[in-house]
C-alpha positions in Angstrom: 0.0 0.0 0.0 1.5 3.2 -0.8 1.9 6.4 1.6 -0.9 8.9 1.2 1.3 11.4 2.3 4.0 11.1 -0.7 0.8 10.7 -3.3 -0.6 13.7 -1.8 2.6 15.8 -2.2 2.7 14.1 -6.0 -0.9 15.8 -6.4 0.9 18.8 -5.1 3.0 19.5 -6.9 1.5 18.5 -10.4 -1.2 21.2 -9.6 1.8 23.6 -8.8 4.7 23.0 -11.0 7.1 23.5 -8.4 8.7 21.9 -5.3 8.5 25.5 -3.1 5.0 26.1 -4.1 3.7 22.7 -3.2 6.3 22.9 -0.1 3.9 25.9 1.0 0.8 24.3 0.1 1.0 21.5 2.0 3.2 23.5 4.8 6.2 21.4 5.1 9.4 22.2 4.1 11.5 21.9 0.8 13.4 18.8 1.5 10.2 17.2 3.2 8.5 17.3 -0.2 11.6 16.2 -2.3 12.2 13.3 -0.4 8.6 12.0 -0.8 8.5 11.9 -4.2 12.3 10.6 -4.4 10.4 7.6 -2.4 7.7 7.0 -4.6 9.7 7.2 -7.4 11.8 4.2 -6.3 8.6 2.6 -4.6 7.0 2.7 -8.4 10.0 1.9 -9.9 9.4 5.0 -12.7 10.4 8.7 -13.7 7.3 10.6 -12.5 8.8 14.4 -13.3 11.0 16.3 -16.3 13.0 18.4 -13.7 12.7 21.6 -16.3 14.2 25.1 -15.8 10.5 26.0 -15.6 9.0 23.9 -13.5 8.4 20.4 -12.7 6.3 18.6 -15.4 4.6 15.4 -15.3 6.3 12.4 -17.4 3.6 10.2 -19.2 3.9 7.9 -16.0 3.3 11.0 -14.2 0.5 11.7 -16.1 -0.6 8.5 -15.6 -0.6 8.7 -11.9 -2.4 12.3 -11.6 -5.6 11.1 -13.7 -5.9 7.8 -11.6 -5.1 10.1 -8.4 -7.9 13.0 -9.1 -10.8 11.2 -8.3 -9.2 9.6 -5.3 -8.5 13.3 -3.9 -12.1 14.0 -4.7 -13.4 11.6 -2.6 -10.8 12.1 0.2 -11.4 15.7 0.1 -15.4 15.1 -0.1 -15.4 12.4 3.3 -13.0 15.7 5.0 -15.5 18.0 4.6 -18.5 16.1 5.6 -16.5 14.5 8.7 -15.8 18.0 9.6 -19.3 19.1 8.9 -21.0 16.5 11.3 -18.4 17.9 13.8 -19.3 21.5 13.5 -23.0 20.4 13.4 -25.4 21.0 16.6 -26.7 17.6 16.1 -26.0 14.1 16.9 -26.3 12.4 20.6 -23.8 13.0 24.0 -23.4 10.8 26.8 -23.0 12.8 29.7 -22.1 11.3 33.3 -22.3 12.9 36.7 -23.5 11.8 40.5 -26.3 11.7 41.7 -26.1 14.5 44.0 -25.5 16.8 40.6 -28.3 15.9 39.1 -30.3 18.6 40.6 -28.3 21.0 39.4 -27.8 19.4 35.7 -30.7 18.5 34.7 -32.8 21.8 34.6 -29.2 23.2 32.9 -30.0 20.1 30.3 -33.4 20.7 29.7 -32.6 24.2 29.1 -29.7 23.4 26.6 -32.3 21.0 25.0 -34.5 23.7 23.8 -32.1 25.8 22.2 -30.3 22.9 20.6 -33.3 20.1 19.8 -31.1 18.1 17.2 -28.9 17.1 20.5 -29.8 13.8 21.7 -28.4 13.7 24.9 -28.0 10.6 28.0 -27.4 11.0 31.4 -25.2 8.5 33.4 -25.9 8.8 36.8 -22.8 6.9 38.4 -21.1 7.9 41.4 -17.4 6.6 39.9 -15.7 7.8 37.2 -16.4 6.0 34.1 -13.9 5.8 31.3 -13.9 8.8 29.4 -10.8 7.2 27.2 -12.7 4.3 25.8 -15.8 6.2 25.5 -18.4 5.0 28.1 -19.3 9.0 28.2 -18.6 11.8 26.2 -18.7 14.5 28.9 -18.5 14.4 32.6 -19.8 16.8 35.3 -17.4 15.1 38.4 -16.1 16.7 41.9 -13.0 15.8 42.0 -9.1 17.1 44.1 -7.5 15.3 41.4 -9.7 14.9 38.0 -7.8 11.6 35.2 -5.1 13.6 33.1 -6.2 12.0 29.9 -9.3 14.2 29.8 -9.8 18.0 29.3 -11.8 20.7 30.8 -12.3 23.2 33.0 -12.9 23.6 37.0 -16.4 24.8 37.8 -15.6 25.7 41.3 -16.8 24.0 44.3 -20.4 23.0 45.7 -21.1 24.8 49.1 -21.4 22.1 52.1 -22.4 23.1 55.6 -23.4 21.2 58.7 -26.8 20.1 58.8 -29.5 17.8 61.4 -32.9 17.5 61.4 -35.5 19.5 63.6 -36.1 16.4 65.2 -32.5 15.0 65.9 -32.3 18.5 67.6 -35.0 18.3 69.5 -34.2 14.9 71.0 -30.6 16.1 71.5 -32.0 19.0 74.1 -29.8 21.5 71.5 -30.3 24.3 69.5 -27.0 23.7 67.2 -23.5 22.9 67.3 -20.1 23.5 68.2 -16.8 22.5 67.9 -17.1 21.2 71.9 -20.3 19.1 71.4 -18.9 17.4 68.5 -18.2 14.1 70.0 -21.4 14.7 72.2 -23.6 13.9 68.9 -24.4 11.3 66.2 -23.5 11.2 63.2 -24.1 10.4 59.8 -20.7 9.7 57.7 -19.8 8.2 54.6 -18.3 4.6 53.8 -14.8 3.8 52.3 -16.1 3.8 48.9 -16.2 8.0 49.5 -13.1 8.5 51.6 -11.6 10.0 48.8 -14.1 13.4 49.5 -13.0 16.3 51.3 -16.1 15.8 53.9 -15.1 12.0 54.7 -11.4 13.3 55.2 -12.7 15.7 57.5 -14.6 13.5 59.4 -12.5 11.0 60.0 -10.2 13.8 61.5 -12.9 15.6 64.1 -15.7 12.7 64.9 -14.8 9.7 66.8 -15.8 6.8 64.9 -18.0 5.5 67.7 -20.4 8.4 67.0 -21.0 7.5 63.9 -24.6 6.2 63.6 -25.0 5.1 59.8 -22.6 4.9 57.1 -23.5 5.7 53.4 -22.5 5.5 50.0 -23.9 8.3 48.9 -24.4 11.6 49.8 -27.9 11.7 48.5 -28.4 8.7 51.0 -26.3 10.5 53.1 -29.1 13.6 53.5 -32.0 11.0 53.6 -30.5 9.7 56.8 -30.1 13.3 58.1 -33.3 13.8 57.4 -34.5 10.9 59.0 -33.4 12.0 62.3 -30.0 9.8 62.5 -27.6 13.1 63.3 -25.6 15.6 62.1 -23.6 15.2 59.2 -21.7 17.7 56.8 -24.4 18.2 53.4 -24.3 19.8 50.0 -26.3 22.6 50.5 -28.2 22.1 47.3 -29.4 18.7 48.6 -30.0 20.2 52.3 -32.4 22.3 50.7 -34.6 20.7 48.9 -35.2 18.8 52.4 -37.8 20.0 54.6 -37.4 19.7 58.7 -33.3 20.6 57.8 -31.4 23.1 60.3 -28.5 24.4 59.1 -26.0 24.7 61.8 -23.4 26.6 60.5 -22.4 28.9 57.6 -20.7 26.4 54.5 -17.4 25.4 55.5 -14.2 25.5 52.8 -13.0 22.7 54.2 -15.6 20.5 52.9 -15.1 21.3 49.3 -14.3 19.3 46.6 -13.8 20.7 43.0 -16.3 20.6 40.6 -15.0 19.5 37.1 -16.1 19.7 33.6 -14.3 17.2 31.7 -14.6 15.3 28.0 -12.3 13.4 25.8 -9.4 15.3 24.0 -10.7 13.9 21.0 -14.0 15.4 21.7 -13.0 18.9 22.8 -13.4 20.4 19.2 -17.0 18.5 18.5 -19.2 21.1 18.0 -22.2 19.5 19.8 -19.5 18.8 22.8 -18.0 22.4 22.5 -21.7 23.7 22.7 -22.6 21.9 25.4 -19.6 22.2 27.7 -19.8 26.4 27.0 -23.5 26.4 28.3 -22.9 23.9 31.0 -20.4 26.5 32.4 -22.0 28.9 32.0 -25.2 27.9 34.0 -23.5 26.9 36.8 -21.1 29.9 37.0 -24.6 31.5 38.2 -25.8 29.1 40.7 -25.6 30.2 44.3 -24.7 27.0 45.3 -21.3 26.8 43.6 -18.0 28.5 45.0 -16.0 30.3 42.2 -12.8 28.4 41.4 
């Protein structure tokens, strides 16, 4: 099989007549070009250019060669620009992961970026690990994450807030009002099992609560609210989830040190897709605004 990249620089410099013309064309340099066709001279086994003091002109093989190559480069050239229109079309589907703590904060964003853009199929993931962006189980992901894969792209959205949070009735049993950093050990509490340790709010805990307090562990943080809510004890919540709870106290203002960045992330061979591009932009651009997120 020959090398499309010494027929191509043929092509070249048929249509050009020259090696420094078709050496800018194809924007290589002037030895680069000389030493394909050299090679598929010898690969062919024929003369394929009169060197003239005018210009390079094809021999009757060369001749040859450029009528069987035009209709190849037609159809090369053809399948380019129709890859690269279905790239820069807003259409086609996206795979999109996050948790499921984010999907109150996604999917209103999605259903909004749905209307503006209807030929967009998109499906939501809801997994609490990372799938694997590099062999395509999603396209995009909406992950927090300290320390997002280096094989994908994208931008940090910021943080979510957390704050300490127990139910009305928890409170009420515990004869207390709210929370300091004395009474800690005094209360239950809700944590998180190994499966999260890797969260800024599980680090925390397993610094300042002695593991005998701990009345349920969860592998989830949406779990995680439904036993605060249930009366189980206090227990550091995204304040997006706290919220949508009813019989919730917040107990103190959100805390940094529970934070874990918010990424946006895709494949790098994705990250010029139109649809993906699109997407991403408006994704960003949503949450920029919410309340709940920390700036970056």
């Amino acid at each position: 099989m020959h090398n499309w990249e010494e027929l191509h620089t043929f092509v070249a410099v048929v249509r050009t007549g020259s090696i420094a013309a078709a050496a800018r064309e194809l924007k290589v340099n002037h030895s680069t070009v000389l030493r394909r066709l050299d090679s598929l001279e010898r690969t062919l086994g024929v003369r394929l250019f009169e060197r003239l003091q005018t210009g390079y002109a094809p021999t009757a093989a060369g001749e040859n060669l450029r009528e069987r190559l035009l209709s190849v480069e037609e159809q090369i050239d053809a399948a380019a620009r129709t890859l690269a229109g279905l790239d820069e079309a807003l259409s086609g589907p996206i795979r999109l992961t996050t948790t499921d703590t984010l999907c109150p904060l996604l999917v209103p964003v999605l259903q909004r970026f749905r209307e503006q853009h209807p030929h967009v199929a998109l499906q939501l993931v809801v997994n609490n690990s990372f799938l694997n962006l590099t062999r395509r189980e999603a396209d995009v992901a909406l992950r927090p994450s300290n320390t997002p894969p280096d094989s994908l792209v994208g931008r940090e959205l910021g943080s979510v807030a957390t704050a300490l949070y127990a139910s009305r009735d928890y409170l009420d049993r515990a004869q207390r009002e709210g929370i300091g950093r004395g009474d800690w050990a005094r209360h239950q509490w809700v944590g998180l099992d190994d499966s999260l340790a890797h969260l800024a709010i599980a680090q925390w805990m397993a610094e300042h609560v002695p593991p005998a307090r701990i009345a349920l562990q969860a592998d989830s943080l949406v779990t995680m609210a439904d036993a605060v809510t249930a009366g189980f004890g206090v227990a550091p919540l995204l304040c997006l989830l706290a919220e949508e709870r009813t019989g919730l106290v917040r107990l103190a203002d959100p805390d940094r040190r529970f934070d874990t960045r918010l990424w946006l992330l895709c494949h790098r061979d994705l990250r010029n897709t139109a649809r993906v591009r699109a997407l991403m932009r408006f994704i960003h651009a949503e949450l920029a605004a919410c309340r709940h997120i920390a700036p970056a």
